[in-house]
C-alpha positions as CSV (number, residue, x, y, z in Angstrom):
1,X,12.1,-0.9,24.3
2,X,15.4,-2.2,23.2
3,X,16.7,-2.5,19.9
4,X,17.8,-5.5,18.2
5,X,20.8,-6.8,16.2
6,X,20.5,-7.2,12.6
7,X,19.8,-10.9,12.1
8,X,17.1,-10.9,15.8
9,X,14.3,-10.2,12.5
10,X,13.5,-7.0,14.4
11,X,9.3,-6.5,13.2
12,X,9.4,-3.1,11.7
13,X,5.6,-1.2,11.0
14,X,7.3,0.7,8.1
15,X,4.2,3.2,7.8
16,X,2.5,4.6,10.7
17,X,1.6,8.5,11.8
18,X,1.1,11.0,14.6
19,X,-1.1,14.5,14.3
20,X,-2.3,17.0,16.9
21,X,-5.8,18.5,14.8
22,X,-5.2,22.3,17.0
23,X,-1.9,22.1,16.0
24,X,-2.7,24.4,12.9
25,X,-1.5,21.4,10.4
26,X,-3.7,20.5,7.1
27,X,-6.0,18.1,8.8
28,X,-9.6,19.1,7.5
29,X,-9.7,15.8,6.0
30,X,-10.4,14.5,9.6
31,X,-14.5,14.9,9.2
32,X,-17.3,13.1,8.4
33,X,-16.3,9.3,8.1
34,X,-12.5,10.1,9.6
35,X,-14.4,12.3,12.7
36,X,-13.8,9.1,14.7
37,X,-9.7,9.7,14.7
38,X,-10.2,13.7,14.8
39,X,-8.0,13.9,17.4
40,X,-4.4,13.5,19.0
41,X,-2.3,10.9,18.2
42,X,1.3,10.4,19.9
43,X,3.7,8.0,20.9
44,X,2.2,7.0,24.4
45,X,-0.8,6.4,22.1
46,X,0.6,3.8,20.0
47,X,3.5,1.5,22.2
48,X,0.7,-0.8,23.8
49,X,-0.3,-2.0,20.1
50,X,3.4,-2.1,19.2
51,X,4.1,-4.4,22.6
52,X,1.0,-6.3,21.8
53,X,1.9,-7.2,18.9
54,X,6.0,-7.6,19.3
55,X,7.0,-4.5,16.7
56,X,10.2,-3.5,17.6
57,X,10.9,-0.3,15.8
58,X,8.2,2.1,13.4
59,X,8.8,4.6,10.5
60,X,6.9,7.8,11.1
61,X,5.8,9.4,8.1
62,X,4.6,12.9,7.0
63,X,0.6,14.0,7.4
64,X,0.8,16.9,5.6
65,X,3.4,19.2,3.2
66,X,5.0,21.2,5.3
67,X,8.6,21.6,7.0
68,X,7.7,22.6,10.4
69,X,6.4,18.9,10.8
70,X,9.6,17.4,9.4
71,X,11.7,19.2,12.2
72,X,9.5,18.1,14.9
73,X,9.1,15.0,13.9
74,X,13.1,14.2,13.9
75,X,12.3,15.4,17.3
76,X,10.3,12.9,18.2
77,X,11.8,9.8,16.8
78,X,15.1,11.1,18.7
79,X,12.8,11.1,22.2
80,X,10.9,7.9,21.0
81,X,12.8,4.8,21.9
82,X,10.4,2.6,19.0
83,X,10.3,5.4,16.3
84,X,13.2,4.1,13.9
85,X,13.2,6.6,11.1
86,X,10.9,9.6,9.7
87,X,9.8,10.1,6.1
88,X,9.2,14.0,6.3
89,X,8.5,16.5,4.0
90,X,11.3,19.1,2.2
91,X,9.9,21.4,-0.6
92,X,11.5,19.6,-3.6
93,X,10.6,22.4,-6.4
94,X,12.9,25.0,-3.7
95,X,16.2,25.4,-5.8
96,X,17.9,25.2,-2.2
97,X,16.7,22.1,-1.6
98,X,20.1,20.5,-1.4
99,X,20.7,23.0,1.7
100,X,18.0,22.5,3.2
101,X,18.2,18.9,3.3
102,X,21.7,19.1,5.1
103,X,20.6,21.6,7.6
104,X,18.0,19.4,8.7
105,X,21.1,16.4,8.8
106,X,23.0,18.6,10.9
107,X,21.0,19.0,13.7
108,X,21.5,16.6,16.7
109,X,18.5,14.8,15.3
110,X,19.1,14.5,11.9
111,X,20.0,10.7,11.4
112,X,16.4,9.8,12.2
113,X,15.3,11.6,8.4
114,X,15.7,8.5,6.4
115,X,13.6,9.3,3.9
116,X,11.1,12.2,1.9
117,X,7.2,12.4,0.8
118,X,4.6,14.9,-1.0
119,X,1.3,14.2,-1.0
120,X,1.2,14.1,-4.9
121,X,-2.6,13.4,-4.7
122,X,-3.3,16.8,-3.9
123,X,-1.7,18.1,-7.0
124,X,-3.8,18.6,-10.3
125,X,-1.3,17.6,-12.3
126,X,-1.1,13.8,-12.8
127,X,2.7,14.5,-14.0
128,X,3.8,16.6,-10.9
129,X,6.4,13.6,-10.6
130,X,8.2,14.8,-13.9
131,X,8.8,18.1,-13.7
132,X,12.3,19.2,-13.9
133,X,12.0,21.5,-10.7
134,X,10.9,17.9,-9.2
135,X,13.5,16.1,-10.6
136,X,16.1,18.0,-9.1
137,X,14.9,17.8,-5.7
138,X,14.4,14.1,-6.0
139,X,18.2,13.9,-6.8
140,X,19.3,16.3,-4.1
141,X,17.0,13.4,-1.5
142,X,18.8,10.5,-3.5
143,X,22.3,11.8,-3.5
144,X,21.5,12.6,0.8
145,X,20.6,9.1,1.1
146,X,16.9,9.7,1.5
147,X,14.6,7.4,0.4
148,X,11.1,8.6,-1.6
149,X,8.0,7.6,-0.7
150,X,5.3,7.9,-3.5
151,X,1.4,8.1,-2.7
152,X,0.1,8.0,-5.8
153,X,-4.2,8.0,-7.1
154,X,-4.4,5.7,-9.8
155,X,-3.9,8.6,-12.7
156,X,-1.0,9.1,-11.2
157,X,0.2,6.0,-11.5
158,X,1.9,6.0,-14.6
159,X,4.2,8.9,-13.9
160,X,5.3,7.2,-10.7
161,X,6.6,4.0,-13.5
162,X,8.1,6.8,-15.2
163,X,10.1,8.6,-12.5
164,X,11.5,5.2,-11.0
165,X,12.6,4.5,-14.6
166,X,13.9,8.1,-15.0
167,X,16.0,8.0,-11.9
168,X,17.4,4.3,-11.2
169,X,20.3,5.6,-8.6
170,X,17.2,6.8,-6.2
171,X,15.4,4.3,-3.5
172,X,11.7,4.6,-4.2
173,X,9.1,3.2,-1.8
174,X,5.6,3.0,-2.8
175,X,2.8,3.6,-0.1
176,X,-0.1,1.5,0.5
177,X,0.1,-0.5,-2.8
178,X,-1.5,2.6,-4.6
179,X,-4.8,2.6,-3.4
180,X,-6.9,0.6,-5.1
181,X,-10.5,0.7,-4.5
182,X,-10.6,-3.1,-2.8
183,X,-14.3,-2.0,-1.9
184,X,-15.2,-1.9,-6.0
185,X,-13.3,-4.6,-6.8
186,X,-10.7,-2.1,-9.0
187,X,-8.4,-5.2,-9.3
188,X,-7.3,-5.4,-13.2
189,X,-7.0,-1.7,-14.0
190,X,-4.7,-1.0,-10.6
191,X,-2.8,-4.3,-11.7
192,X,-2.4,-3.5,-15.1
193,X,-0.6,0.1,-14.3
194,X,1.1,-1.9,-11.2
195,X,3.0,-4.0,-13.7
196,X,4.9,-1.5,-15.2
197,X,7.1,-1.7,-11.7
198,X,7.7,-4.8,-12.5
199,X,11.0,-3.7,-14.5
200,X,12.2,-1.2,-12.5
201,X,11.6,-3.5,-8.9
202,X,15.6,-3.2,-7.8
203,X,15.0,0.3,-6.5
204,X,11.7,0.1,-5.8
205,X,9.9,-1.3,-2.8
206,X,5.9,-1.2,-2.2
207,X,4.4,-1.1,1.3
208,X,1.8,-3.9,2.0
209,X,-0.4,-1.0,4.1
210,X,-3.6,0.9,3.8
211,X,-5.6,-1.6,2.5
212,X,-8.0,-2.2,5.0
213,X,-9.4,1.4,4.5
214,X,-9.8,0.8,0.3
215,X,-11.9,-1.9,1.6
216,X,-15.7,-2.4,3.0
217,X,-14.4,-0.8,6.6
218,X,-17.6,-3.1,7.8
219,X,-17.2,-6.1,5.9
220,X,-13.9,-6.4,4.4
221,X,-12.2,-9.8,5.5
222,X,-8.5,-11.0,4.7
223,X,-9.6,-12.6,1.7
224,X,-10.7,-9.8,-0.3
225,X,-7.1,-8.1,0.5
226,X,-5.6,-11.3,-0.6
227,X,-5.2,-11.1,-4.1
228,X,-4.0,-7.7,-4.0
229,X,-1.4,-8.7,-2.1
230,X,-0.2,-11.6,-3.8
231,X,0.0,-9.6,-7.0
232,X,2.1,-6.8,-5.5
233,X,4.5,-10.1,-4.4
234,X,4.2,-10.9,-7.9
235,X,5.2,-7.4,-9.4
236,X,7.8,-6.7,-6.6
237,X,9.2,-9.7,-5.7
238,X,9.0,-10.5,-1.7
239,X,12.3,-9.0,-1.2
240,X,11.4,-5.4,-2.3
241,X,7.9,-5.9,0.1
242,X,7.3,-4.8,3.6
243,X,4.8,-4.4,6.2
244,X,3.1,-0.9,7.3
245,X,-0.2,-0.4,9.2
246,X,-1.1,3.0,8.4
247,X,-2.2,3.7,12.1
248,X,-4.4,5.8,13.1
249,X,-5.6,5.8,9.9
250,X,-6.6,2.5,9.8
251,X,-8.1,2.5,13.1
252,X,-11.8,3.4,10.9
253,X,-11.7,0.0,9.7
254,X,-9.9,-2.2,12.0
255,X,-8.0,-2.5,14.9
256,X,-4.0,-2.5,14.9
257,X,-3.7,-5.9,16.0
258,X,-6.1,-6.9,12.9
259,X,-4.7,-5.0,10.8
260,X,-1.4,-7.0,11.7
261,X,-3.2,-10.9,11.7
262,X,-4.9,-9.7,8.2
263,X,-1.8,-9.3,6.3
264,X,0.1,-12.4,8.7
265,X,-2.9,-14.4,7.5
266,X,-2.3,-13.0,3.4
267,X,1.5,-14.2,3.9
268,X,0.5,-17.4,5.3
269,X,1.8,-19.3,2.7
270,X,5.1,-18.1,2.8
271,X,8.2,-19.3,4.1
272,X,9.6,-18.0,8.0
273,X,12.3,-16.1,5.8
274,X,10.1,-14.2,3.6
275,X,7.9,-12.9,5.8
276,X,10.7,-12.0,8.2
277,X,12.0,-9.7,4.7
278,X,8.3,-8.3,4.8
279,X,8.2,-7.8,8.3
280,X,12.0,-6.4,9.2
281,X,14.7,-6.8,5.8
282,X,12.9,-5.1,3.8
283,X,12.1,-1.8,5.8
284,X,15.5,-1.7,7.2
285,X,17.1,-2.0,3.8
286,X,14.9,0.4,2.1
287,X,15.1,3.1,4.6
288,X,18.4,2.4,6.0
289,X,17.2,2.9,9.7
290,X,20.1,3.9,11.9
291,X,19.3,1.7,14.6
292,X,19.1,-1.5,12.4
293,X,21.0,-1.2,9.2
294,X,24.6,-2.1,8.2
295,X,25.7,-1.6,5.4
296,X,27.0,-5.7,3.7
297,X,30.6,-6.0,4.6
């Protein structure tokens, strides 16, 4: 798969994984209703859904906290013709964060680490976000040129508007519009804590992915993902918005290709330029993938 030029609209799926279960990684959460994608997930896997669907390039993006998976998955997207960037995992609480960070952008592969995550949601502490320790790794990832991916629960929404406020120099991305529960119509409470991006939207983008599981995985239809989306355009503006599918994960609720028509059919409305900012610009600015971006002249 070739890459194109900045200004082809190159279709980027900004937030997709891979995971081996016996590989000894954190993946006990792949029972009972998940059991159906308890099991490998690699590149081969995924390019006939990518051709189907004309994506051109992918940001692969951590499954679990831990550094091991970060190294191999620079690996990867080095070997991977479509994988365009990685959002891995680096402890941010290790006071040699800042070296750890550069070692990793030393190797051969280390232009494919474009950006950083923690699974905050397994933390107790709904303020994780704001502790100094955390504060100082988030700037060490800013001042490397790493992006920040948060995937927030909804009580930890709040310190997410707080961090982005606390640290305007730092390119946050927001994953799969915070999870609202689509399937019990949680609308107005995830809204009202969504607004308070509104303000800080210049550094902030928010992926238009994982929605299809926070809905009915039976029933749910493009409509009921709809409003959600149109409010995150709202908040964010289209221009801090971009596309993700969230495969394999979403693969217990739909397809990849309907994953893709579902949020085409939410952005109908729109014009040929703004969904080519949600589908391309707007990963490729965000993440500053090395085998699209430049920086404006």
């Amino acid at each position: 798969m070739s890459s194109p030029v900045i200004g082809s609209s190159p279709v980027i799926d900004a937030h997709h994984h891979f995971w081996d279960p016996a590989s000894g990684g954190d993946y006990g959460w792949l029972s009972g209703p998940f059991a159906p994608i308890n099991r490998t997930f690699e590149p081969d896997d995924l390019r006939p859904a990518l051709l189907q669907n004309g994506i051109d390039g992918t940001v692969l993006v951590q499954t679990w906290n831990d550094l091991g998976e970060t190294r191999d998955f620079i690996r990867t997207a080095a070997a991977t013709d479509f994988v365009a960037g990685v959002v891995g995992w680096i402890d941010l609480t290790d006071p040699d964060v800042g070296e750890t960070i550069a070692a990793l952008q030393a190797t051969p592969e280390g232009k494919w680490l474009v950006g950083v995550r923690h699974l905050i949601q397994t933390e107790n502490d709904p303020n994780w976000l704001l502790r100094g320790d955390v504060k100082r790794g988030l700037r060490a990832g800013g001042a490397a040129g790493l992006a920040y991916d948060l995937v927030p629960n909804l009580p930890q929404l709040p310190s997410c508007v707080q961090i982005v406020a606390a640290l305007p120099e730092q390119r946050f991305v927001l994953d799969h519009i915070a999870k609202p529960e689509i399937r019990n119509g949680g609308f107005d409470e995830w809204a009202a804590l969504m607004r308070g991006f509104r303000a800080e939207r210049g550094h902030v983008w928010c992926k238009l992915s994982g929605m299809v599981t926070e809905a009915n995985w039976e029933s749910w239809t493009p409509a009921d993902l709809k409003p959600y989306v149109l409010e995150v355009l709202d908040i964010f503006g289209v221009e801090r918005c971009m596309f993700g599918t969230d495969w394999p994960v979403c693969l217990v609720a739909a397809s990849y290709t309907r994953v893709v028509d579902a949020l085409r059919e939410c952005l109908v409305d729109l014009s040929s330029d703004e969904q080519d900012q949600i589908f391309s610009r707007s990963a490729i600015e965000a993440y500053r993938l090395p085998d699209f971006y430049s920086a404006a002249p």
